[in-house]
Backbone as CSV, one residue per row, in Angstrom:
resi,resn,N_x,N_y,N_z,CA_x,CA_y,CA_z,C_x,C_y,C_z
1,UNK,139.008,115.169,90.148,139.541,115.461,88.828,138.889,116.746,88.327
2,UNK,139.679,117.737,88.043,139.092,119.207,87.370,138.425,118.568,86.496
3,UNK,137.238,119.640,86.268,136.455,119.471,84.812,136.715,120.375,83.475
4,UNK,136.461,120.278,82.327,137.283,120.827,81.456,136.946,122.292,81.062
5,UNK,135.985,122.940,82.285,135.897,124.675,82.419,137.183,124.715,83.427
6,UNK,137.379,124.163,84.755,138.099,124.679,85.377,139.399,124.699,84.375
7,UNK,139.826,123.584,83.711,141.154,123.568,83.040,141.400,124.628,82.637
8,UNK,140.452,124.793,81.471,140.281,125.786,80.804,140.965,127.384,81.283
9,UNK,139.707,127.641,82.350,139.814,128.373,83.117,141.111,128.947,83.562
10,UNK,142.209,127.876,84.765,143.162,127.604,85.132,143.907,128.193,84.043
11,UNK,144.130,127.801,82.646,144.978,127.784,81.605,145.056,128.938,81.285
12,UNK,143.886,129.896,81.130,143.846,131.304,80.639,144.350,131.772,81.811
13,UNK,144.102,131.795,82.689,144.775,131.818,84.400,146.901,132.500,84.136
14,UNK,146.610,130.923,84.096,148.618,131.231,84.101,148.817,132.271,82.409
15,UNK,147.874,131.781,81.141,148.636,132.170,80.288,148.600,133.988,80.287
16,UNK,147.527,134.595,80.873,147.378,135.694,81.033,148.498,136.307,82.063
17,UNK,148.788,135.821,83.263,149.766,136.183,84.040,151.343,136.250,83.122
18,UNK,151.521,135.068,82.260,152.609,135.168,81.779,152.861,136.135,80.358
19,UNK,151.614,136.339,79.837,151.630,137.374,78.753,151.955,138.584,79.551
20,UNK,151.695,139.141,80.895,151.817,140.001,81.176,153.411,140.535,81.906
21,UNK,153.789,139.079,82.288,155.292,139.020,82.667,156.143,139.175,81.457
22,UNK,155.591,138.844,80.623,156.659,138.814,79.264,156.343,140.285,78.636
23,UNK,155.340,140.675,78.313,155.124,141.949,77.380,155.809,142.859,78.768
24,UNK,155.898,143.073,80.301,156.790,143.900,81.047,158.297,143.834,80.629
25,UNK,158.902,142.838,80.749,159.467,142.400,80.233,160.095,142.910,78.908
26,UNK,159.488,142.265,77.377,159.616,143.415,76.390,159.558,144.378,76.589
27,UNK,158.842,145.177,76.871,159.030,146.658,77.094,160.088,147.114,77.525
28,UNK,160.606,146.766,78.756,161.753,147.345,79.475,162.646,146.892,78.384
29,UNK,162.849,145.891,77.574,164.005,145.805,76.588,163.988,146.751,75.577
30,UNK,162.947,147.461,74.936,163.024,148.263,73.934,162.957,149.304,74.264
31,UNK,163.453,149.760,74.845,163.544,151.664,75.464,163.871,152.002,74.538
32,UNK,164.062,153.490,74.148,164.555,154.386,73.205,165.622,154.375,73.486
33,UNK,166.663,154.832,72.685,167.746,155.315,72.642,167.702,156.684,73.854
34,UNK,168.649,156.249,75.210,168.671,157.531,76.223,167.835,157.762,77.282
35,UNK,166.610,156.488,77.232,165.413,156.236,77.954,165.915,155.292,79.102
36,UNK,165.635,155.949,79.895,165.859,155.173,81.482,164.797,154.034,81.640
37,UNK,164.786,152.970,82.360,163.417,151.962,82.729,162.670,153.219,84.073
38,UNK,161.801,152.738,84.257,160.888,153.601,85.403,160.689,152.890,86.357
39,UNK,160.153,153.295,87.365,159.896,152.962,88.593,158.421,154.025,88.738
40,UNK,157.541,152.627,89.877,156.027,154.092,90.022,156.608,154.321,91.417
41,UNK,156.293,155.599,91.810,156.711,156.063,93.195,155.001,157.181,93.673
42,UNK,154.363,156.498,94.952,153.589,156.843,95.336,154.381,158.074,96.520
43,UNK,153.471,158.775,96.721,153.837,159.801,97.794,152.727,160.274,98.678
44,UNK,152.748,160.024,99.921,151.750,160.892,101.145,152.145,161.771,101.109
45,UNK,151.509,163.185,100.342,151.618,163.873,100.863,150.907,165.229,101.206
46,UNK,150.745,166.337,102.006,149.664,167.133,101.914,148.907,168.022,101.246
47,UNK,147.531,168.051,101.241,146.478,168.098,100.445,147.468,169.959,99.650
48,UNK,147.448,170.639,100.454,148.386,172.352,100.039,149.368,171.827,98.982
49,UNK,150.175,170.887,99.167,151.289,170.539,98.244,150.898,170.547,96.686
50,UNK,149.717,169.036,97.074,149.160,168.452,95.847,148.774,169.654,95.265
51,UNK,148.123,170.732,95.619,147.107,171.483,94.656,148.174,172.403,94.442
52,UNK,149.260,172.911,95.079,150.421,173.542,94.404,150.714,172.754,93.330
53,UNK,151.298,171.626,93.300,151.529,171.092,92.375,150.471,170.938,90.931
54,UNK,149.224,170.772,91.145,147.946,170.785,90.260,148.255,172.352,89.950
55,UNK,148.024,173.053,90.443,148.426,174.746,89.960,149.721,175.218,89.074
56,UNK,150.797,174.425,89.432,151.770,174.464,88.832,151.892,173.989,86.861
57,UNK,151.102,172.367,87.177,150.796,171.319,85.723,149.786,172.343,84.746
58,UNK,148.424,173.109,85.709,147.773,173.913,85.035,148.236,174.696,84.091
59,UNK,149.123,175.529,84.633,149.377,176.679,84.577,150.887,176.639,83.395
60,UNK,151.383,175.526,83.603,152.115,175.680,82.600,152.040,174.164,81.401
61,UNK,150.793,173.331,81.643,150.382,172.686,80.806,151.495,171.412,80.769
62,UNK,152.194,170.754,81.686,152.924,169.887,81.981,152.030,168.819,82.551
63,UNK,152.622,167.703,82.770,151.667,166.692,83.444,152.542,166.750,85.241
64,UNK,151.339,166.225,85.684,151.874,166.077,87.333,152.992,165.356,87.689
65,UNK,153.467,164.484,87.077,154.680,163.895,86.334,155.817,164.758,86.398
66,UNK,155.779,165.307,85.187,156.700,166.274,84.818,157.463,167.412,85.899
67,UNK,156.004,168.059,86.257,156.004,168.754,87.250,156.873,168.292,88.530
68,UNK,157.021,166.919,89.521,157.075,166.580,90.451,158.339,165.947,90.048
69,UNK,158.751,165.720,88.855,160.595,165.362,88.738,161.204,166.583,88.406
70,UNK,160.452,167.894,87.871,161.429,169.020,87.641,161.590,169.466,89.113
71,UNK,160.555,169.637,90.377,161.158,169.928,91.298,161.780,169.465,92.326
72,UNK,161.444,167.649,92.045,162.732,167.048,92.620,164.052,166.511,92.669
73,UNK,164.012,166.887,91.055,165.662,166.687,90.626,166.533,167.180,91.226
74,UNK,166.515,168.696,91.231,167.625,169.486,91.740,168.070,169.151,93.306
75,UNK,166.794,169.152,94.444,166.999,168.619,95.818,167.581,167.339,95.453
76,UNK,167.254,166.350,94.995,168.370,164.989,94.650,169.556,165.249,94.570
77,UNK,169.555,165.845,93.478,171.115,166.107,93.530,171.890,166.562,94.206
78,UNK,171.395,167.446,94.781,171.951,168.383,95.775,171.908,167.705,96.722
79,UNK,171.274,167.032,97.662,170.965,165.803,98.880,172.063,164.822,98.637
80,UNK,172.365,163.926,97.503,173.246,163.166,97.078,174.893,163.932,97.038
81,UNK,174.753,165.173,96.742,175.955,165.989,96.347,176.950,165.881,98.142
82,UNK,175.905,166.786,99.237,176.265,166.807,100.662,176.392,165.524,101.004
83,UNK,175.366,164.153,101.103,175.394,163.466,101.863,176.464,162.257,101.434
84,UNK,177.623,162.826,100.262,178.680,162.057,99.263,179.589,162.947,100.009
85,UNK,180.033,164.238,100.442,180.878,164.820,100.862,181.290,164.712,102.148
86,UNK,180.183,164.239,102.895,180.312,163.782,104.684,180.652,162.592,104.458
């Protein structure tokens, strides 16, 4: 029979997991008006790139973020544009 730390314990357990399923949750329901939901997207890739890219955020005071969807938008589209026409 649990004792009444493990319960305890256990209880903050699930209720913490589910505060965190639910406030994800909320969030994705209240976007702004025009606000997409997100996705995190990791990338391997090489060390020259990254610090182009760090040189780039510097230099014009953007976040690495910013930076790495302004220059992959256009190849998207353009990738999606050809590989819709074949």
């Amino acid at each position: 029979m649990p004792t009444f730390k493990t319960r305890v314990a256990s209880d903050k357990a699930v209720n913490s997991t589910q505060g965190i399923k639910e406030s994800s949750l909320e969030s994705s329901k209240k976007l702004a008006p025009g606000k997409q939901p997100l996705k995190t997207l990791y990338l391997r890739i090489p060390i020259s790139f990254w610090e182009d890219i760090q040189t780039i955020a510097n230099l014009t005071g953007l976040s690495m973020n910013a930076v790495c969807m302004d220059l992959l938008r256009p190849a998207i589209k353009s990738k999606l544009k050809v590989l819709k026409e074949e």
